[in-house]
C-alpha positions as CSV (number, residue, x, y, z in Angstrom):
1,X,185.5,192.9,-37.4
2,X,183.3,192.9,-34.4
3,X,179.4,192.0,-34.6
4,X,178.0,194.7,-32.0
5,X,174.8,193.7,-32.3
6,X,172.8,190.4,-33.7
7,X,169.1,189.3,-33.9
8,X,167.7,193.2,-34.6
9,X,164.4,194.2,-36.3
10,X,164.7,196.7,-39.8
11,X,164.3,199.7,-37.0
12,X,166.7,198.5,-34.6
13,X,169.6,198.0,-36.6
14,X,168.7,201.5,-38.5
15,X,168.5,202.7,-34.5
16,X,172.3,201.4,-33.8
17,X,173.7,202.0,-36.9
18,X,173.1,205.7,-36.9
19,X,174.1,205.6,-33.2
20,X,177.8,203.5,-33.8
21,X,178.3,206.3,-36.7
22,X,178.0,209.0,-34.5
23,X,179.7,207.4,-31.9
24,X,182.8,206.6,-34.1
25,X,182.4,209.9,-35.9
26,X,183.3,212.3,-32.8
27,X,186.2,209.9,-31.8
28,X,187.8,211.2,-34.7
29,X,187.4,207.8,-36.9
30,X,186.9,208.4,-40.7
31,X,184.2,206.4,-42.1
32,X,183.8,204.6,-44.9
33,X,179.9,204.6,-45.1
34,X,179.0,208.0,-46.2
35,X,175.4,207.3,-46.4
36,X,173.0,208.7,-44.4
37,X,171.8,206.5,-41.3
38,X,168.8,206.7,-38.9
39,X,165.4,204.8,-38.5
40,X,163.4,205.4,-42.2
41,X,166.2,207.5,-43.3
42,X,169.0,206.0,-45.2
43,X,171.7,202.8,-45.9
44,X,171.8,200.5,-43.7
45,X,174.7,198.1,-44.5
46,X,174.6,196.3,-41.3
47,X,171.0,195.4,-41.5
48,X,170.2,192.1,-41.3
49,X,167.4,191.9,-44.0
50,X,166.7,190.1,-47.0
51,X,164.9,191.8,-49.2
52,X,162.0,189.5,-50.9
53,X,159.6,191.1,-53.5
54,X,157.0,191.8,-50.7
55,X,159.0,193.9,-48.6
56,X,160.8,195.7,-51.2
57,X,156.6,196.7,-52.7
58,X,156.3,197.8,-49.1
59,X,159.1,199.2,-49.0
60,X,158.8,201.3,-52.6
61,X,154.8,202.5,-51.6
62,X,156.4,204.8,-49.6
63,X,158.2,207.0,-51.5
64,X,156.9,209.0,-54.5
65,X,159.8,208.9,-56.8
66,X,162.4,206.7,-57.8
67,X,165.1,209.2,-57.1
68,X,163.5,209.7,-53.0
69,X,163.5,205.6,-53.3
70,X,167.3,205.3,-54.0
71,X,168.3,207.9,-51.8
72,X,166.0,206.8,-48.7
73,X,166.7,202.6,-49.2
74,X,169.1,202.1,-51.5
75,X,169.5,198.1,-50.4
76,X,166.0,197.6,-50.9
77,X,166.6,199.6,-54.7
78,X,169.0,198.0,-56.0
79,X,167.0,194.5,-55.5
80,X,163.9,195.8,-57.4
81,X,166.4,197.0,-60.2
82,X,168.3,193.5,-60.6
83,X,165.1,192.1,-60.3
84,X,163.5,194.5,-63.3
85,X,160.0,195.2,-60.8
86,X,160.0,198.5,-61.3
87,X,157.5,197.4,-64.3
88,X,155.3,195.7,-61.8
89,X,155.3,199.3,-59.5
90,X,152.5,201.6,-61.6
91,X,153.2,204.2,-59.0
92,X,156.2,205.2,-60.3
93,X,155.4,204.8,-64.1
94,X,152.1,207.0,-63.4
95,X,154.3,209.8,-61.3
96,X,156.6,210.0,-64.9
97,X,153.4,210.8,-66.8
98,X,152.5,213.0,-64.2
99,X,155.7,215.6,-64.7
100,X,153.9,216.6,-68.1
101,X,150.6,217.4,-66.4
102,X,152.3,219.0,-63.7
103,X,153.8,221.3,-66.3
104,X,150.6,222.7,-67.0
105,X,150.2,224.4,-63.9
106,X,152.1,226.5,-65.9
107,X,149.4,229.2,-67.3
108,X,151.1,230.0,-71.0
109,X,152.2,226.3,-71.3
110,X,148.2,225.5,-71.0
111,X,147.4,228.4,-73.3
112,X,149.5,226.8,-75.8
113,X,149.0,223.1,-76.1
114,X,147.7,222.7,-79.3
115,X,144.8,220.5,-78.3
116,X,143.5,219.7,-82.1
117,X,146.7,218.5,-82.9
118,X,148.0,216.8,-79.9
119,X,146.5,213.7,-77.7
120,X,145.9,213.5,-73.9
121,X,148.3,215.5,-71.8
122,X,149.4,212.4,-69.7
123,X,150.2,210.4,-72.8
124,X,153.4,212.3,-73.5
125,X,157.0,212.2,-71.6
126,X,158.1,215.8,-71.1
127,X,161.4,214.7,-73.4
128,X,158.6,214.0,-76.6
129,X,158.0,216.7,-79.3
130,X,154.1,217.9,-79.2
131,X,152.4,220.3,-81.1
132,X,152.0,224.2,-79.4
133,X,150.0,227.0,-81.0
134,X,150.8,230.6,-80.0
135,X,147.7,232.1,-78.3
136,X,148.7,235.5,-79.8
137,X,149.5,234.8,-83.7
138,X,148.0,231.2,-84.1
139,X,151.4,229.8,-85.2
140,X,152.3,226.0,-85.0
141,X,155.6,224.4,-84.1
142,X,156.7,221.1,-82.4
143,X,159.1,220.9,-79.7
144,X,159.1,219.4,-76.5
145,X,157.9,220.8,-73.5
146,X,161.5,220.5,-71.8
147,X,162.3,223.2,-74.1
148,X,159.5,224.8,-73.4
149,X,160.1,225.5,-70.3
150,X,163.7,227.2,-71.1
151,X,162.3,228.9,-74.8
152,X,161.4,232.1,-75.0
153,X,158.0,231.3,-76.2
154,X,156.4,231.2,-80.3
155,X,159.1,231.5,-82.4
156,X,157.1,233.3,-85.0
157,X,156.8,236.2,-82.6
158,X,160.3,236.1,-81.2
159,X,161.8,236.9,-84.6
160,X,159.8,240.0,-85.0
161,X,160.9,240.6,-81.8
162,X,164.5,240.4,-82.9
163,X,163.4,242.0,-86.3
164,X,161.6,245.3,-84.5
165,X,165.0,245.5,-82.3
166,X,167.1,245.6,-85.3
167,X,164.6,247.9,-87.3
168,X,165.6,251.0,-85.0
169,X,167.0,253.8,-86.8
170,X,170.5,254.8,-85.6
171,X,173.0,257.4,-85.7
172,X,176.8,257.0,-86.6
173,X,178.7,259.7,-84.6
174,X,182.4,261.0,-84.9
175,X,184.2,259.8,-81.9
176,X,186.0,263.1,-81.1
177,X,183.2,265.5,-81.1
178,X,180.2,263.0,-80.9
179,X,178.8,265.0,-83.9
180,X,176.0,262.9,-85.8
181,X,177.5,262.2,-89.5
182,X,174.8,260.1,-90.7
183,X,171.4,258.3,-89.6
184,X,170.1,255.0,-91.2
185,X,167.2,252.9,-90.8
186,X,168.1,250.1,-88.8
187,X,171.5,248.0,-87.4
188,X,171.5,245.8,-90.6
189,X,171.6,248.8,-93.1
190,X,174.2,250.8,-90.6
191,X,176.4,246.9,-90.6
192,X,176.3,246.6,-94.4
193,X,177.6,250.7,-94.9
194,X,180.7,249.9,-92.6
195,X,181.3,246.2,-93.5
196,X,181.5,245.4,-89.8
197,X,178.9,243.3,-87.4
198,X,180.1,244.9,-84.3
199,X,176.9,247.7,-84.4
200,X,174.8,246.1,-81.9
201,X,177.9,245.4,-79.3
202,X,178.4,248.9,-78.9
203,X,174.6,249.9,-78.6
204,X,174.3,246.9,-75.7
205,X,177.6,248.6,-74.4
206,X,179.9,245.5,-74.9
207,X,181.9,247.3,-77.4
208,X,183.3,250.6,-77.5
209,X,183.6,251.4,-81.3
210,X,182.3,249.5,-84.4
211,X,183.9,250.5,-88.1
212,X,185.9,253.1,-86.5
213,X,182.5,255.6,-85.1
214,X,180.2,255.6,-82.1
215,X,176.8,254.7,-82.1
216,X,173.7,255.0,-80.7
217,X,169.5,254.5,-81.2
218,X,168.3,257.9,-83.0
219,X,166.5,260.1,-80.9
220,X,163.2,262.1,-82.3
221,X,163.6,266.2,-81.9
């Protein structure tokens, strides 16, 4: 293997790196670096750098994450990870804390946070359980606000959601003349008269039939 270039600065070896990828890249060559190369960028494997604990500080205050740090210098990474400094880098520890308060932009997750119950907002991971009270029925659960963020909100009120759905009367019609034989109060009554769970499929129109009749939500004369 061929040294192209010796005696280079950080920026000058990123410079020619990028520039003998490109160069080997259109003549057809396939690469084994797949990183991405250019000055600030990405890997540099050819750089001639060693990275001490001052550099790779420098180096880290300049990205916000640790994710942007891996992807934009992973050389200088991997040191501070071998080395276990990412304890010593507050930056990074206070950005974690940060996702929780950031979460709070969010106007119903604010509405929620159960602040008699809970401590400060930037003392929890977003992976912990805290405390939420629903700003409609004053109901208390604990979960964490990852879930949160994919829930469908108190689950006091979802279930009588899903109760008030279920609670419609409907009407069991003959399939062949779509005559109404008979009208109950709600899917659960209708379920238990057939012996069959399949109501609700055919009223979502998943299903055609359910207990051998058709189905649909009453309608008021």
């Amino acid at each position: 293997m061929d040294i192209l270039k010796s005696n280079l600065t950080q920026k000058e070896a990123q410079y020619y790196e990028d520039y003998y990828v490109k160069y080997y890249k259109d003549l057809g060559y396939t690469l084994l670096n797949k990183g991405k190369t250019g000055i600030g960028i990405g890997s540099v494997g050819g750089m001639h750098c060693k990275w001490t604990k001052p550099k790779c500080f420098d180096e880290a205050k300049k990205y916000q994450t640790r994710g942007e740090f891996f992807t934009k210098c992973p050389s200088a990474y991997k040191v501070v990870l071998k080395n276990n400094w990412f304890k010593d880098m507050p930056w990074f520890i206070k950005r974690r804390h940060n996702v929780l308060e950031t979460l709070f932009m969010n106007t119903k997750l604010n509405k929620e946070w159960n602040h008699e119950k809970n401590k400060a907002a930037n003392e929890y991971k977003v992976s912990e359980k805290v405390w939420w009270k629903c700003s409609k029925c004053n109901y208390e659960w604990l979960t964490s606000t990852n879930k949160r963020l994919n829930d469908r909100g108190c689950p006091r009120c979802a279930q009588k959601s899903r109760v008030k759905k279920f609670s419609k009367p409907i009407d069991m019609l003959e399939v062949k003349t779509n005559k109404i034989l008979k009208t109950f109060n709600s899917i659960s009554e209708a379920e238990s008269y057939i012996n069959s769970k399949n109501i609700y499929k055919v009223l979502n129109g998943t299903r055609k039939k359910a207990g051998g009749f058709l189905w649909q939500y009453h309608k008021e004369a």
